[in-house]
N, C-alpha and C positions, 0 to 999 in steps of 0.2 A: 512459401510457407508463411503462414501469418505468425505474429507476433504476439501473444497473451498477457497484457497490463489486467490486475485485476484494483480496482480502486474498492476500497472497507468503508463505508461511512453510511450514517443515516443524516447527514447535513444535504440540506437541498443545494447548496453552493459550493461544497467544495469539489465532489467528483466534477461539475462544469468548471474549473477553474482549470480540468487537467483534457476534459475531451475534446474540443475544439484543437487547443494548441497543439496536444498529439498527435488529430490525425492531421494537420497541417504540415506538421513538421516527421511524421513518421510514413512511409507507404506500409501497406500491408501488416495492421495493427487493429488488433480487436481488446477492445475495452468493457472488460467486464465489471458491473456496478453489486455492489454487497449490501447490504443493509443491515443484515442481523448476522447469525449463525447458521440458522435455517438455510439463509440463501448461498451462504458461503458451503454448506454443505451440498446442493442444489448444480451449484454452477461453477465451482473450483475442482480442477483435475491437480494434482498434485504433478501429474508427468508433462500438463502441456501452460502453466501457470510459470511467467518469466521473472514478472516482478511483481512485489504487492504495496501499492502504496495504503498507509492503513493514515486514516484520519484519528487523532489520540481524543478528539470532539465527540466521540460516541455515546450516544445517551444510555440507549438500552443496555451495552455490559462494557466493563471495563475494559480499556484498551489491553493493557498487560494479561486480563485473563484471554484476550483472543488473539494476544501476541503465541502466549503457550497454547493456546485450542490450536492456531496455523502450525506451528513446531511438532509439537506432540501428538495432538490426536488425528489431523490431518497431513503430518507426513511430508509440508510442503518446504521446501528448501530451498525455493525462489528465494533473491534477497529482499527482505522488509524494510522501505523506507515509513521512517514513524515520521508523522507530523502535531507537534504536541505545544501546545502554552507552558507544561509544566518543563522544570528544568533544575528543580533541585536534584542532587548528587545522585539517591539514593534512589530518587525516580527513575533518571537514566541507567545508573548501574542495572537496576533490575531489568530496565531494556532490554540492554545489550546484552545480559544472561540470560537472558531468554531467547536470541538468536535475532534482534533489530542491525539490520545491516547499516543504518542511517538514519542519524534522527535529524531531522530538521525544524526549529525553532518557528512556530510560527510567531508574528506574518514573515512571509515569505512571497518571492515573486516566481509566481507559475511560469512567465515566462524564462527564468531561469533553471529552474527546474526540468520543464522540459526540452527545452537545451542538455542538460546532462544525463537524461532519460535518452534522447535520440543521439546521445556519441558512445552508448555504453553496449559491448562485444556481445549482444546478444545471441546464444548457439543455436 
């Protein structure tokens, strides 16, 4: 059974930050790439969708509103790692009420990252 990462971003550089090392370090993992809304409508199944890394760099729409679009209108319960510049209080509180499993602080090092992506109990 393969393994469904879906990466969120319209940054030309960050989803390659996470494909390579993944599939180096994961067997049988499929890496789906997002760009807007559209395509997370397109290409996210809610039942086969394990984890979602969301880039907080998004230009097109706000991270936090597509934090609640994944939650609410798509139903998905995968855990959300956020990766964000911002980091005052009030930004992350609202994350994490919104249902962000993980924020992490950019920069940050992918290859750590995906170290903790490949030891984590995926069902």
């Amino acid at each position: 059974m393969n393994l469904n990462i879906t990466i969120i971003s319209d940054d030309v550089l960050f989803p390659h930050l996470f494909l390579i090392l993944l599939k180096r370090k994961m067997m049988n993992v499929n890496i789906t790439i997002c760009k807007s809304i559209r395509e997370i409508n397109e290409k996210v199944d809610s039942t086969t969708c394990k984890l979602i890394l969301l880039d907080g760099g998004t230009t097109s729409i706000s991270s936090i509103e597509l934090i609640q679009y994944i939650r609410t209108t798509k139903l998905i319960v995968a855990p959300v790692w956020f990766f964000t510049e911002i980091v005052t209080p009030s930004y992350i509180l609202k994350a994490k009420q919104l249902g962000v499993s993980l924020i992490v602080n950019k920069p940050f090092d992918p290859h750590k990252i995906t170290d903790e992506i490949a030891t984590l109990p995926f069902q």
